[in-house]
C-alpha positions in Angstrom: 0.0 0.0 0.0 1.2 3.3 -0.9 1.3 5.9 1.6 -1.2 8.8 0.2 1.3 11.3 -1.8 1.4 14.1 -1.2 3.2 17.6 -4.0 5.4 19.0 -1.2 5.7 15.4 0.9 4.1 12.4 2.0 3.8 12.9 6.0 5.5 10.3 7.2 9.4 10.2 8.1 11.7 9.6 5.1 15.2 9.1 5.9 15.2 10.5 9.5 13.2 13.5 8.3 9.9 14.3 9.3 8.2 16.1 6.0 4.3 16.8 6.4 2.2 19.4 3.4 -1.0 21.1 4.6 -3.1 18.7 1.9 -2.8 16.3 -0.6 -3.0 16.8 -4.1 -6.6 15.8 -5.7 -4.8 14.4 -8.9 -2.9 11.7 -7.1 -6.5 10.1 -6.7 -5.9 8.9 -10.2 -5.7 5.4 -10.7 -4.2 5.4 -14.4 -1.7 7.6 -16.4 -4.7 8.8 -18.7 -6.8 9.9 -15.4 -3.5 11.3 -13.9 -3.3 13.8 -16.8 -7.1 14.4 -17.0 -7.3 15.5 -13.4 -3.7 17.5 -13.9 -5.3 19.4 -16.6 -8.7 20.2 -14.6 -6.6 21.3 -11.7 -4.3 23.7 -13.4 -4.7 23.6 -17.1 -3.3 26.8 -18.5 0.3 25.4 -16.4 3.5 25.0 -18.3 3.5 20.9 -19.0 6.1 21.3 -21.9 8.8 23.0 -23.1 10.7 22.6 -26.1 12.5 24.1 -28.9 10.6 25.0 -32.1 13.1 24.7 -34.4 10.7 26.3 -37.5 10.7 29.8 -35.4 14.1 29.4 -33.6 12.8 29.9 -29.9 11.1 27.8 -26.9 8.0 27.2 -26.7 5.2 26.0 -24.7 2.2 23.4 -24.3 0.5 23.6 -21.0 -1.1 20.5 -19.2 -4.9 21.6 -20.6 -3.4 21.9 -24.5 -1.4 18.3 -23.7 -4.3 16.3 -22.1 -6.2 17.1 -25.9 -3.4 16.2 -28.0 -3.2 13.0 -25.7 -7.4 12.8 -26.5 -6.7 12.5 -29.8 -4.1 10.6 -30.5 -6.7 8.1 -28.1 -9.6 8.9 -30.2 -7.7 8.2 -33.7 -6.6 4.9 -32.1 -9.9 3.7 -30.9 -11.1 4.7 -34.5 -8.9 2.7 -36.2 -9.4 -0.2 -34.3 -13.4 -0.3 -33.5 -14.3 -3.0 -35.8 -11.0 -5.4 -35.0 -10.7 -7.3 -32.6 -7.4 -7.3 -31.9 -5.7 -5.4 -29.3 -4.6 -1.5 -29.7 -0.2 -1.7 -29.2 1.3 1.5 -30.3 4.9 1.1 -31.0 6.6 4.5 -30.8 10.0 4.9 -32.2 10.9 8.3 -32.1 14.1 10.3 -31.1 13.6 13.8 -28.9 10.3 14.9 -30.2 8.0 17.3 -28.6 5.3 15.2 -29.4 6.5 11.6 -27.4 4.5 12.4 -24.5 1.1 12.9 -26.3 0.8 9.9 -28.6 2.4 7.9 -25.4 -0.8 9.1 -23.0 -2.9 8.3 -25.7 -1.7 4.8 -26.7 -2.5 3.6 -23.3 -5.6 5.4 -23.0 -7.0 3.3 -25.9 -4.5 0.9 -25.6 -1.2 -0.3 -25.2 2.1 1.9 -25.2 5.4 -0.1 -27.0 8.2 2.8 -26.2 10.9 2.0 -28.2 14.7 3.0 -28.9 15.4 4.4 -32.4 19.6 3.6 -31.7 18.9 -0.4 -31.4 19.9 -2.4 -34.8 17.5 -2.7 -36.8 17.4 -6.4 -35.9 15.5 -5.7 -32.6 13.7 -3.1 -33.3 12.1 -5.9 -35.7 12.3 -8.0 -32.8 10.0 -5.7 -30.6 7.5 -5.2 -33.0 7.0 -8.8 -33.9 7.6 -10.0 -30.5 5.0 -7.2 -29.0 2.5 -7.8 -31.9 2.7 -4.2 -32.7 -0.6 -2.9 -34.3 0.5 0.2 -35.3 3.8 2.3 -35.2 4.2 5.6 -34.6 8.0 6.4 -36.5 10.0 9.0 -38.1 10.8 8.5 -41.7 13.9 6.7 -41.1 12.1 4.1 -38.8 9.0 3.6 -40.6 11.1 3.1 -44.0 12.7 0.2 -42.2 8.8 -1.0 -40.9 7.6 -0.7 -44.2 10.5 -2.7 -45.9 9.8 -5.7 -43.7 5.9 -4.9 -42.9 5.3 -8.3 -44.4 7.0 -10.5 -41.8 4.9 -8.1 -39.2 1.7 -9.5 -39.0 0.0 -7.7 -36.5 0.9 -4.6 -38.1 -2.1 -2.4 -39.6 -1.1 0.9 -39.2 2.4 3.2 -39.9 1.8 7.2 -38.9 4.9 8.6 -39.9 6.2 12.1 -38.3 8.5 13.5 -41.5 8.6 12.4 -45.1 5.9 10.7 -47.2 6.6 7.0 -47.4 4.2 5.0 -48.9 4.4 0.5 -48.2 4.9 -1.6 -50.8 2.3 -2.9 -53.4 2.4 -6.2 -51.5 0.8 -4.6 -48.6 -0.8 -1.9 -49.7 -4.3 -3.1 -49.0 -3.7 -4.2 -45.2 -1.3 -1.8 -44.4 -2.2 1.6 -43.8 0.1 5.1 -43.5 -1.1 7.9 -42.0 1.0 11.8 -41.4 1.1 12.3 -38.1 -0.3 16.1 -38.9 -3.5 14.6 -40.2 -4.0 12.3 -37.1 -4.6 15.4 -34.4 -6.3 17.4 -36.6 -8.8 14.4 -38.4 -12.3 14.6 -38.2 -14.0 11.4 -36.1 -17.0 10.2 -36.6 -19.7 10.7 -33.7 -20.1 7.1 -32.8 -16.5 7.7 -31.7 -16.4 8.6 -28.1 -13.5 8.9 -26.0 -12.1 5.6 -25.3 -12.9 5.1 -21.8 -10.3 5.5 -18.9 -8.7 2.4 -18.0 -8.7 0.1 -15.0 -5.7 0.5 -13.0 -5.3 -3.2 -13.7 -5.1 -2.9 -17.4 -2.0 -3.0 -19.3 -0.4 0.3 -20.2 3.0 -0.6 -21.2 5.6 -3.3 -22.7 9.0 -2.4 -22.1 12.0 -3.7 -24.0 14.6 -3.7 -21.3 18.1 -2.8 -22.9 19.9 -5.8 -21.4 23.4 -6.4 -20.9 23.5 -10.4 -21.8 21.7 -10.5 -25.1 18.4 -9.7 -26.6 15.9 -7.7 -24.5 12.5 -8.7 -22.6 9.1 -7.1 -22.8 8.1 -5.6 -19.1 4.4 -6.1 -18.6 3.2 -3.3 -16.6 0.0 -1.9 -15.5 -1.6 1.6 -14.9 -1.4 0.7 -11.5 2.1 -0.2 -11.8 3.1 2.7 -13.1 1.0 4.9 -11.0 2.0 3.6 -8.2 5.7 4.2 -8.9 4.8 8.2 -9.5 2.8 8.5 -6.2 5.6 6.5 -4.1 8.7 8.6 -6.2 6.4 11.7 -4.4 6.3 10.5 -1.1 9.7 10.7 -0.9 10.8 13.3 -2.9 9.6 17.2 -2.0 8.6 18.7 -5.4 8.6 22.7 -5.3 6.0 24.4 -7.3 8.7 26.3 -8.9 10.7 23.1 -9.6 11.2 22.6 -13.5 12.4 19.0 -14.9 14.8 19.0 -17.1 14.5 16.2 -19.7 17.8 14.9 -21.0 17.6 11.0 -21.0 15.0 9.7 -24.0 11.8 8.9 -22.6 11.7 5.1 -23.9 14.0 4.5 -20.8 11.8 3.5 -18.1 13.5 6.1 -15.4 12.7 9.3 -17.8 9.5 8.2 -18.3 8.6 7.7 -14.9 11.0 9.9 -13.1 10.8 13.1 -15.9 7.5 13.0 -17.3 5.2 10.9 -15.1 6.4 12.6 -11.9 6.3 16.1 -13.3 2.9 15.8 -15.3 1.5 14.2 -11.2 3.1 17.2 -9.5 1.8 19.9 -12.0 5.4 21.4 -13.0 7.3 21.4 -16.6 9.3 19.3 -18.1 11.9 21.2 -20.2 13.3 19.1 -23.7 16.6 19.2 -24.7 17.0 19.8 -28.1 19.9 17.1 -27.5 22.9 15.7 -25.9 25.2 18.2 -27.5 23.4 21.5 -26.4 22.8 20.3 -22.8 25.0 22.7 -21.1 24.1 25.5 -23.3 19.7 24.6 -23.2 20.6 24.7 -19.1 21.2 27.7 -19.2 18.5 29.5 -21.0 16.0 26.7 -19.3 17.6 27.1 -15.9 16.3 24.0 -14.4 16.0 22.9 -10.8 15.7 19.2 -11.1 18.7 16.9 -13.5 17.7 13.1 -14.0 20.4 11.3 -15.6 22.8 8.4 -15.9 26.2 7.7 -14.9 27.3 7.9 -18.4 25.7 11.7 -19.3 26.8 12.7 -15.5 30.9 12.1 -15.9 30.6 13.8 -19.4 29.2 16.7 -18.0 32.1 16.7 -15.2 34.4 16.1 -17.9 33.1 19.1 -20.1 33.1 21.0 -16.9 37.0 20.0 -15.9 37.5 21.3 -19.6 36.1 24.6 -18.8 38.1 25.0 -15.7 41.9 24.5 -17.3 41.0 26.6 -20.4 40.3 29.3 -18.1 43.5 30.7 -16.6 41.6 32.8 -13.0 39.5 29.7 -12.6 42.3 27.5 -12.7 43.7 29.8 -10.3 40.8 30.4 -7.9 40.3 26.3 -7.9 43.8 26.2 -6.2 43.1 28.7 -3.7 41.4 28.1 0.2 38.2 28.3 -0.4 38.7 27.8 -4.2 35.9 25.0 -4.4 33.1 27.2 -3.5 34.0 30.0 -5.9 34.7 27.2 -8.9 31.4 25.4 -7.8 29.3 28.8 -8.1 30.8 29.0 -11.9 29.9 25.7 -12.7 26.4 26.1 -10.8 26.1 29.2 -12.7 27.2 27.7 -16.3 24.4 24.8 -15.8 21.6 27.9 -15.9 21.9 28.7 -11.8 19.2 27.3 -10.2 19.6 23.3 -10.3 19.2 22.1 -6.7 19.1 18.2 -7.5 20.7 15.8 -9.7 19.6 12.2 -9.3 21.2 9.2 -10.7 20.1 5.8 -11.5 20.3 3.2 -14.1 23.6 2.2 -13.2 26.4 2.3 -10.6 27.9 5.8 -10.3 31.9 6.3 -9.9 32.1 7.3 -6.7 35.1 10.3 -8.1 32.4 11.7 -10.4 29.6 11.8 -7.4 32.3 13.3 -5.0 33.2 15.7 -7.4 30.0 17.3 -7.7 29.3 17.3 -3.7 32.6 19.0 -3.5 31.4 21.9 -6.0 28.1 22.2 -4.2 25.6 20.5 -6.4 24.0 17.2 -4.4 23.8 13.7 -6.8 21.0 11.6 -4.9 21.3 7.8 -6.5 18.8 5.8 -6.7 18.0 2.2 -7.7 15.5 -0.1 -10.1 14.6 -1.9 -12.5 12.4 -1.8 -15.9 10.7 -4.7 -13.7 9.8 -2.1 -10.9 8.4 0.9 -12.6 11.1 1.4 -12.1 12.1 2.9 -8.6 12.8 1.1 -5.7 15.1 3.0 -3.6 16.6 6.3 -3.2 18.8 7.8 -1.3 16.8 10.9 0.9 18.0 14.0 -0.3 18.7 16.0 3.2 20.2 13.2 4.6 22.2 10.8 1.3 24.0 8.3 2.7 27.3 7.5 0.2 28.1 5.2 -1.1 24.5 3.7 -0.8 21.5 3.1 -3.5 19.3 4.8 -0.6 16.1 3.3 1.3 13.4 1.9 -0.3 10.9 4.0 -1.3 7.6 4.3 0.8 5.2 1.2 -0.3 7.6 -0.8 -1.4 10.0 -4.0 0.5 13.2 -4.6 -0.3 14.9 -7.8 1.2 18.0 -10.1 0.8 17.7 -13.2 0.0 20.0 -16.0 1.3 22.5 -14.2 2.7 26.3 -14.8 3.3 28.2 -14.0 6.8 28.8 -10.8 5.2 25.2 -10.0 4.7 25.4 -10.1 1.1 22.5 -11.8 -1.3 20.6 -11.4 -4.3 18.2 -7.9 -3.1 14.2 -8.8 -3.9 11.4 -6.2 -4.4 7.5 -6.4 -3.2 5.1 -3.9 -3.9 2.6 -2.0 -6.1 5.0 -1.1 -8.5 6.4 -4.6 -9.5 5.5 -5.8 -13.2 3.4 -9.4 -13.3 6.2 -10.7 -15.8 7.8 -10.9 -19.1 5.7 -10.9 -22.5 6.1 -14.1 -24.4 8.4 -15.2 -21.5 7.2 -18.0 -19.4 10.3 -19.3 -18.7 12.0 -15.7 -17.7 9.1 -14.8 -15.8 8.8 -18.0 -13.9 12.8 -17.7 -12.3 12.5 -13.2 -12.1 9.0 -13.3 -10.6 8.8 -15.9 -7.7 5.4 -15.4 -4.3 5.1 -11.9 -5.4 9.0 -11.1 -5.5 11.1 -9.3 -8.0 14.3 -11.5 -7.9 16.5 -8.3 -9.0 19.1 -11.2 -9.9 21.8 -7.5 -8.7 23.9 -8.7 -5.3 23.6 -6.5 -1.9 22.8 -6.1 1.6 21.0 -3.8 3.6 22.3 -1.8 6.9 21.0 -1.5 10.0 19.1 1.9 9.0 17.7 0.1 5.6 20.2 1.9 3.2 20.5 -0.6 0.3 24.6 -1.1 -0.8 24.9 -2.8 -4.0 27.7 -5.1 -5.0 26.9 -6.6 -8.3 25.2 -8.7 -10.7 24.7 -12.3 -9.0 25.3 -13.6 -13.4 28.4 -11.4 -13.5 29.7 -13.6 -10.6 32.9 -15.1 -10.8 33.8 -18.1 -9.4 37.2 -20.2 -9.4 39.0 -23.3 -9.4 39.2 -22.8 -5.5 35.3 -21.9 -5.2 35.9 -18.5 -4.0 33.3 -16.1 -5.3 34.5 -12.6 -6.9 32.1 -9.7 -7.7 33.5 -8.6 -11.3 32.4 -4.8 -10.2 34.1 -4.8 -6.9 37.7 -5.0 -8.6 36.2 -1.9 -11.4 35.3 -0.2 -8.8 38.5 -0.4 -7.3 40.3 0.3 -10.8 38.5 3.0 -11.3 39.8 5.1 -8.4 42.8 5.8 -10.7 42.3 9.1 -12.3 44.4 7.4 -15.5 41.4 4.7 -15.7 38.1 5.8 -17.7 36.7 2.6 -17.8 37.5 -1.1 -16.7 36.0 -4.4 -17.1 36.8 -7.8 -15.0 36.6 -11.0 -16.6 37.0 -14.4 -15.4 40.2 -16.3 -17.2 40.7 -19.8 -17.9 43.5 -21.5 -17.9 44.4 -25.1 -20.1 40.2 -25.3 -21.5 39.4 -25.9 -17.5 35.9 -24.7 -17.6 35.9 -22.9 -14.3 38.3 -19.5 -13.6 41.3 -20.0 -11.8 42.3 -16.3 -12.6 40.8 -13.1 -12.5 42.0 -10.8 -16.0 40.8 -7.3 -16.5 40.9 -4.7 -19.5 41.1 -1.2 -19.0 40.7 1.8 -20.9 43.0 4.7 -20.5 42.1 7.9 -19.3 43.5 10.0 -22.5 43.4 13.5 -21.0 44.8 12.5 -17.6 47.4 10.7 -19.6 47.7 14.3 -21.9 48.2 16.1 -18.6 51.3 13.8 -17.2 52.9 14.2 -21.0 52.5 17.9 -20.5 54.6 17.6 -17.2 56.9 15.8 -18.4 57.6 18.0 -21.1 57.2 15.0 -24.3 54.5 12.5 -25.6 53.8 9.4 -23.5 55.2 5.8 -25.5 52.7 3.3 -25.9 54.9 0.9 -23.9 54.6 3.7 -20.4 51.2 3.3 -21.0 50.8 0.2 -20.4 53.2 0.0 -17.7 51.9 2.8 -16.0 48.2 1.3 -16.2 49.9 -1.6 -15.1 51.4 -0.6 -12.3 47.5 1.4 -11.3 45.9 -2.3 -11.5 48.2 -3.9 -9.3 48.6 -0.4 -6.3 44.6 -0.5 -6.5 43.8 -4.7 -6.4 47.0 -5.0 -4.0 44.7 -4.1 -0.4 42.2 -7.0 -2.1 42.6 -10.7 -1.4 45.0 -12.4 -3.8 42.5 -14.2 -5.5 41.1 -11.0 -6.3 43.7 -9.9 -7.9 44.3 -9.5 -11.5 46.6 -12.0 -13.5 46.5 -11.0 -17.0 45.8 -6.9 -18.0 44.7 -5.8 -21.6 44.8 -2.1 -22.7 41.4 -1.1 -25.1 41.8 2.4 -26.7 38.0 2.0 -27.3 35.0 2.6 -24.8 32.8 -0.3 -24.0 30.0 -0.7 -25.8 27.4 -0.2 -23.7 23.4 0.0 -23.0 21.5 3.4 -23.5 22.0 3.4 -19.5 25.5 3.5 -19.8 26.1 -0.6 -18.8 28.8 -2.1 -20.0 27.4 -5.2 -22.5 29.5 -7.8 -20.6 28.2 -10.5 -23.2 30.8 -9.0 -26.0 34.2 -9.1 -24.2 33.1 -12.7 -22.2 
């Protein structure tokens, strides 16, 4: 059970604080993400909901919650016209980059259906994959994607419908007379017949969405989850959080990743304040500060590139490089960097993946709080996070108000595979028996990520119970322990451990790791030592990091073997390594 949510708290203690709001908000009575919206635009309709960059007239604009709860409408309205003589079931796939309209044809698809939120960077192998495996009725695309839906619309059989956002694509003669195209400017401004009414609002138990977690190990599953679910998730993420009427979101992660979708549109759409777009990764620093946010939600990835862009700032500027070595010199470089990131952001939080603690310290240190947090596609996905007065480092935070988090079978050090219960927690895979039978267990979400829990209930995570490494000797290693020690080095950017075998003995007897230099660290020691840095002392040096930082570590957690990659990882859209490819 959810504790009632409240805009400004939730009443209840929170991380040793006592928080209490004069009344609740009427909207969080909603029991679906449709409702939600209606009652947010009853309540203050002529609000900001959106803002984004109109790139026909060069400026920002506006939509307020009143002007996106009718775009949502009809987006709804086409759907259930398209679809009120089949009998199949209404699945909007929408595969579409940073576009103001994501957040109205997503409200709309599961107000008359089913929302399939999908990422236009995956192959084109699994984006086919999602539609087929979802059974995809109709896909909302930019030209680029529905050119590659059209090409294989024949081995999509649930597809009817393609409404395309740019261009004017037509499908091939072989399915010309099933398959139908539609411009998405025709589809909010098309007449509907009167024996079309609204579709009604759904049960909370109904499914609103199926998303494609990005997955680290191979090919992604489809997350059932339900208005309630979802709605859940908002109300406890409120509970715990304080929103500030004069709080503004800034969106920078793509909303078919379950934490911006929750965390920066469902949260700020349920507390009544906007949600400013990027117009994308490359003018972030430059859109904060004509937006001037309040509120960051990232992940690790986008956080140490904006400290690295920062760090950049600082040395090409001779008085800040200056004032950063003075007493006091934080404080007065932390003000610039406040100020260059628009001058009001209060709040970054962090989730999707485990943060380097450097990068997290770095930004404490120049007076700008990272809160982490922790979940899972599975959950909504929020299950902990770490209370902002009172962070605890180091930690994923407590689990958030309505929802249980427990270790299961834990060692003499406490440590387990962490479980979920609540509200929030997904009813399985779709087409997934098998999946959903070992991940979804009495209720539980088995996380399958390694932990343990304090005395206070601050969740420490220690990795991935499948990433576990285990040798000849039966000694278990946590691959991300050892990164995490690697990357302490300020000449590391990223590492990876891998288990090593030795003479085709299946199990590991030895522990290898490859690391990536850190190039401008390394560019900085060539500049004090007056000449270029030989491939050779780079590998010695990076060498001789692995062993210092792995030597306070048992010796079977110790690397054997070292390999240098010039390359990042590849990795997920949530900045996880995919371990799969270097195994």
């Amino acid at each position: 059970m959810v504790p009632e949510a409240r805009i400004e708290s939730d009443g209840t203690r929170y991380g040793g604080r006592q928080v209490s709001a004069p009344r609740p908000d009427p909207v969080l009575k909603a029991q679906s993400l449709p409702e939600l919206l209606e009652l947010r635009a009853q309540h203050t309709p002529a609000a900001t909901a959106l803002r984004y960059f109109d790139s026909g007239g060069n400026h920002w604009t506006e939509k307020s919650f009143a002007e996106l709860h009718r775009s949502a409408l009809l987006n709804a309205l086409f759907l259930a016209d398209l679809f009120r003589d089949r009998h199949v079931p209404t699945r909007a796939a929408i595969i579409m980059g940073r576009r103001p309209q994501w957040p109205e044809v997503f409200f709309g698809a599961c107000w008359a259906g089913t929302a399939i939120p999908v990422d236009p960077q995956l192959p084109e192998e699994e984006i086919l994959h999602i539609l087929r495996d979802s059974e995809a009725s109709v896909v909302y695309a930019e030209s680029e994607h529905a050119d590659l839906v059209l090409q294989y619309c024949d081995t999509l059989h649930s597809l009817k419908h393609v409404v395309i956002f740019t261009g004017a694509t037509q499908p091939p003669a072989g399915r010309a007379a099933g398959l139908q195209v539609h411009m998405y400017e025709t589809v909010v401004q098309r007449p509907h017949p009167e024996s079309v009414v609204p579709p009604p609002v759904p049960s909370p138990g109904k499914l609103a969405a199926i998303i494609y977690t990005s997955g680290t190990t191979g090919r992604p599953h489809g997350v059932l989850l339900t208005h309630h679910n979802l709605v859940s998730n908002v109300k406890s993420c409120l509970a715990a959080v304080r929103i500030l009427p004069s709080d503004d979101f800034l969106l920078v992660l793509p909303l078919h990743h379950s934490f911006a979708l929750t965390a920066s549109l469902l949260v700020p759409v349920a507390a009544g304040v906007p949600v400013s777009m990027v117009r994308s990764l490359r003018t972030v620093t430059e859109d904060m500060q004509q937006l001037r946010p309040t509120i960051l939600l990232t992940v690790p990835l986008m956080l140490y590139k904006m400290k690295e862009r920062a760090v950049h700032q600082i040395r090409r500027s001779p008085l800040t490089r200056v004032l950063s070595l003075l007493p006091g010199g934080s404080r007065i470089v932390g003000f610039r960097i406040r100020r260059s990131l628009g001058g009001r952001l209060r709040m970054i939080v962090v989730g999707g993946a485990a943060c380097d603690a450097r990068v997290l310290r770095w930004f404490r240190r120049h007076g700008i709080p990272v809160i982490e947090g922790y979940g899972l596609t599975e959950a909504s996905p929020v299950l902990t996070l770490n209370p902002p007065e009172k962070p605890r480092p180091g930690s994923a935070g407590r689990a958030l108000p309505g929802i249980e988090i427990r270790i299961h079978d834990p060692g003499p050090d406490g440590v387990g595979e962490i479980i979920a219960r609540g509200p929030n927690i997904s009813s399985g895979y779709h087409n997934d028996p098998e999946a959903t039978a070992a991940t979804f267990r009495d209720g539980w979400l088995f996380t399958g990520d390694l932990g343990r829990l304090d005395a206070e209930g601050f969740l420490f995570i220690t990795g991935r119970r499948k990433n576990l490494i285990v040798t000849a000797e039966g000694k278990n290693i946590n691959p991300e322990e050892i990164e995490a020690h690697l990357l302490r080095s300020p000449y590391i950017a990223e590492a990876l451990a891998l288990a090593s075998s030795e003479d085709g003995k299946p199990r590991a007897e030895t522990l290898s790791v490859i690391v990536v230099p850190h190039m401008e660290a390394l560019d900085t020691l060539a500049e004090k030592r007056h000449r270029p840095l030989a491939e050779q002392e780079i590998h010695a040096l990076l060498r001789e990091e692995v062993r210092r930082l792995t030597s306070p570590l048992p010796p079977y957690k110790r690397p054997r073997r070292i390999r240098v990659r010039y390359e990042p990882f590849e990795k997920t859209t949530t900045g996880k390594i995919k371990r799969f490819l270097y195994v």
